[in-house]
C-alpha positions as CSV (number, residue, x, y, z in Angstrom):
1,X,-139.6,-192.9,32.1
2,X,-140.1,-188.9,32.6
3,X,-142.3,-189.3,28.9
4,X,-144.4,-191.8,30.8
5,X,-145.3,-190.1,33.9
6,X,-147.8,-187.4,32.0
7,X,-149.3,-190.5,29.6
8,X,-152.8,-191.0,30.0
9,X,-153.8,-193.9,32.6
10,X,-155.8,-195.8,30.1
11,X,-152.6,-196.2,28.2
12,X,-150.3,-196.5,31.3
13,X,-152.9,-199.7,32.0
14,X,-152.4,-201.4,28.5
15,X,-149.1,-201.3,28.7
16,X,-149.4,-202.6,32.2
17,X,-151.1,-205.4,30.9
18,X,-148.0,-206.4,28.6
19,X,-146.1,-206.5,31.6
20,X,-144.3,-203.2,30.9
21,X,-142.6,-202.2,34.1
22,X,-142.3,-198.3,33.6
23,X,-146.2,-198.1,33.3
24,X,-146.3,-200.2,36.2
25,X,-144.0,-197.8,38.4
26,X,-145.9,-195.0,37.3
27,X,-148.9,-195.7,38.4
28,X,-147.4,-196.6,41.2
29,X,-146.0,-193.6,42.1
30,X,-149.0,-192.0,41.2
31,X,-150.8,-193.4,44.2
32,X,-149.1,-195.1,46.8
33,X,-148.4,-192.0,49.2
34,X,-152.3,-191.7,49.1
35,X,-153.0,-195.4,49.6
36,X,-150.5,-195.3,52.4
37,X,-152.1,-193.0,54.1
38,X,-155.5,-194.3,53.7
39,X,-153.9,-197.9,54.8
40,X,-152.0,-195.7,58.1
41,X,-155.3,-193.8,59.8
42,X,-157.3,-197.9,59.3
43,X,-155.0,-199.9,61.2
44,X,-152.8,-197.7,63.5
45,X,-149.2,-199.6,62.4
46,X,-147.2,-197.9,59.5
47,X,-145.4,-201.2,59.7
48,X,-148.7,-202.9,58.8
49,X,-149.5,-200.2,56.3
50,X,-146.4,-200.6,54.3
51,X,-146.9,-204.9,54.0
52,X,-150.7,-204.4,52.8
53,X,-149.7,-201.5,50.3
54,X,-146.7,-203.8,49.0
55,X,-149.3,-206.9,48.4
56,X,-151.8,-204.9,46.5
57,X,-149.2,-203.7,44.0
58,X,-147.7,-207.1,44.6
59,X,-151.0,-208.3,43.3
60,X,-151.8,-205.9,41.0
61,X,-148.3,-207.1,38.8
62,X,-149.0,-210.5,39.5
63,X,-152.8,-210.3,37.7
64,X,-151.6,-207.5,35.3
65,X,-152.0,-210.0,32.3
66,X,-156.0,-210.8,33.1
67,X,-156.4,-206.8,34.6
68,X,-160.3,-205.8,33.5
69,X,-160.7,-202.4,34.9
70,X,-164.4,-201.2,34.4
71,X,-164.1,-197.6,36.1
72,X,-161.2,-195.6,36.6
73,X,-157.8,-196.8,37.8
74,X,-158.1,-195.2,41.2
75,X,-161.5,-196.2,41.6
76,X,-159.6,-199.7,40.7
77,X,-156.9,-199.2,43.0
78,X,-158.5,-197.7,46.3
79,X,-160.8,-200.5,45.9
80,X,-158.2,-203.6,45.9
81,X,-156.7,-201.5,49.1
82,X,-160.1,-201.2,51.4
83,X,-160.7,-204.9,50.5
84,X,-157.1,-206.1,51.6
85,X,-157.7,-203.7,54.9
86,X,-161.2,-205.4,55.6
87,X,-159.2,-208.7,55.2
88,X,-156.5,-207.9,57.1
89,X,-159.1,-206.9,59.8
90,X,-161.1,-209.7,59.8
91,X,-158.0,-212.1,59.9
92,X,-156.7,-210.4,63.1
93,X,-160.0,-210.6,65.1
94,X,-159.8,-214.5,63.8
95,X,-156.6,-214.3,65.7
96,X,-157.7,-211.9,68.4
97,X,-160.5,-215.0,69.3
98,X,-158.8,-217.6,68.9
99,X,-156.1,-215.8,71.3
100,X,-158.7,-215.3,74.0
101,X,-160.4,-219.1,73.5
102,X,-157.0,-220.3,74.5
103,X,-156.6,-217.6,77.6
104,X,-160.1,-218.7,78.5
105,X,-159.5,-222.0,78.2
106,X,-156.5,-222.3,80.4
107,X,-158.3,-220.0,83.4
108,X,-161.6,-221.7,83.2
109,X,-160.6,-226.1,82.2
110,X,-160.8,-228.4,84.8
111,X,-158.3,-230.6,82.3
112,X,-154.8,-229.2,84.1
113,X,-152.9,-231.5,83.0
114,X,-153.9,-231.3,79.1
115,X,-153.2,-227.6,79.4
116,X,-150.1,-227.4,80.6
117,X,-148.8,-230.0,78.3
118,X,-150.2,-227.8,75.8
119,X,-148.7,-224.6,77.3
120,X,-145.7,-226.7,77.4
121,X,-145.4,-227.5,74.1
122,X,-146.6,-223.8,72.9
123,X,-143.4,-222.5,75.0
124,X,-141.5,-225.1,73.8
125,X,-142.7,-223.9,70.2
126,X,-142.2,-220.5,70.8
127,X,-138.6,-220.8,72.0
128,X,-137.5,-222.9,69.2
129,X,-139.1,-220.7,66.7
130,X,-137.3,-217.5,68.7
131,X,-133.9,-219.5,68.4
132,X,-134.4,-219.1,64.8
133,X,-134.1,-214.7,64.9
134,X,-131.3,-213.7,64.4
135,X,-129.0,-212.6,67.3
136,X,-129.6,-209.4,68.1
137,X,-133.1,-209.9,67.0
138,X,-133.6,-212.3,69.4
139,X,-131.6,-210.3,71.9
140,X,-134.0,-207.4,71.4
141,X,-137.1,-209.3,71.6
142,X,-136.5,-211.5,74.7
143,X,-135.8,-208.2,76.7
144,X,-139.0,-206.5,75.3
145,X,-141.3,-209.8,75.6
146,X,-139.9,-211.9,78.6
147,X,-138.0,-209.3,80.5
148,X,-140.4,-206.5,80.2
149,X,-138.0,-203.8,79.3
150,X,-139.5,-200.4,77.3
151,X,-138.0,-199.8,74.3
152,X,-136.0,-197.1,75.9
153,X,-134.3,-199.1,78.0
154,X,-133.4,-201.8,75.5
155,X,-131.9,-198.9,73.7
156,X,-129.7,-197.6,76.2
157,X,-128.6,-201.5,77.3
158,X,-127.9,-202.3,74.3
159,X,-126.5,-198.7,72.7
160,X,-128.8,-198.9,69.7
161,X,-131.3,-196.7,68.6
162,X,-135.1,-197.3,69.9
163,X,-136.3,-196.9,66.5
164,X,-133.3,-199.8,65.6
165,X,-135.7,-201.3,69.2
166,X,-139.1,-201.0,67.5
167,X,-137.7,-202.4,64.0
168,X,-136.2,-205.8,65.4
169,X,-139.5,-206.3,68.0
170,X,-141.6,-205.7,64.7
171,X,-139.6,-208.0,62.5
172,X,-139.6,-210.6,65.5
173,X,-143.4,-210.5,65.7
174,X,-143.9,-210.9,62.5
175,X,-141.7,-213.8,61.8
176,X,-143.0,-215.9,65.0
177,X,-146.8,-214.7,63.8
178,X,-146.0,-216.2,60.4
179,X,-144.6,-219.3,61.6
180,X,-147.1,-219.9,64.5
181,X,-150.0,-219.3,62.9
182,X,-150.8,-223.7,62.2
183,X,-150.0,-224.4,65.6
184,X,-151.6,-221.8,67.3
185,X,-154.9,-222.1,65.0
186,X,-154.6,-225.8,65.8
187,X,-154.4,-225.5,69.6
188,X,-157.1,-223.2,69.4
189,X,-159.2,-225.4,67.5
190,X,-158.0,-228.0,69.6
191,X,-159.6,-226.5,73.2
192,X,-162.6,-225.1,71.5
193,X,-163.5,-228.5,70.2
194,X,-162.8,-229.8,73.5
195,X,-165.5,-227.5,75.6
């Protein structure tokens, strides 16, 4: 690999494009402590930073066969990332509204009883989907999200690190955000269509 890292990118890209991994990991070292970076200062959350930077490389192998690069590869590269970001961004203030058109809807409906059969079976969801974490996951998240503990004090109840704290909460989230998204677009849906 150490011949690779000084070859030129227009021949790091063609051999991309026969699926050689070595050109591949090149290039990606080349640029993913900048892209990271970049990714970091737009959305706030390492955590978030890390998964967007992992799908545009993901991409990036995926498509390497059909890869037309008309400028440089950085040009190429810092390109794929600011359109993920705007993506990413968009699909969170899709969430963000469709968060607050349910909040609205169950302060301002009249229907009572519709809503708390749907707040109901959202709990109900949102339990059995938390049943699924594992333990201490689960552990971790239920004091942070249901019995308001900082991460601190998780920490200390639990004799873990709070970094160990912020990790499981972050990997909770993002399992429950992944496998609520249909009902919780659907509910949404559901009370905006019902205004």
């Amino acid at each position: 690999m150490a011949n690779k890292e000084t070859y030129d990118e227009n021949v790091l890209i063609s051999q991309l494009r026969q699926g050689d991994e070595e050109a591949f990991e090149v290039l990606y070292n080349r640029y993913w402590e900048k892209l990271l970076t970049l990714t970091y200062h737009r959305t706030g959350s390492m955590e978030t930073a890390k998964e967007l930077l992992q799908d545009v490389f993901a991409n990036l192998w995926r498509r390497r066969h059909q890869l037309h690069i008309q400028t440089t590869f950085a040009a190429y590269i810092f390109s794929a990332m600011k359109y993920t970001i705007l993506d990413y961004i968009r699909s969170q203030a899709v969430k963000e509204k469709y968060i607050e058109a349910i909040k609205k809807t169950f302060i301002e409906s009249d229907n009572t009883t519709l809503d708390f059969m749907a707040y109901d079976e959202l709990n109900a969801m949102l339990e059995k989907e938390i049943n699924k974490l594992p333990e201490k996951c689960q552990e971790v998240f239920r004091l942070s999200r249901m019995e308001h503990y900082s991460n601190k004090e998780i920490a200390e109840k639990l004799l873990i690190s709070p970094k160990t704290v912020e990790n499981q909460i972050t990997k909770a989230l993002k399992v429950l955000r992944a496998n609520m998204q249909e009902f919780t677009t659907f509910l949404s849906l559901f009370f905006i269509f019902l205004d």
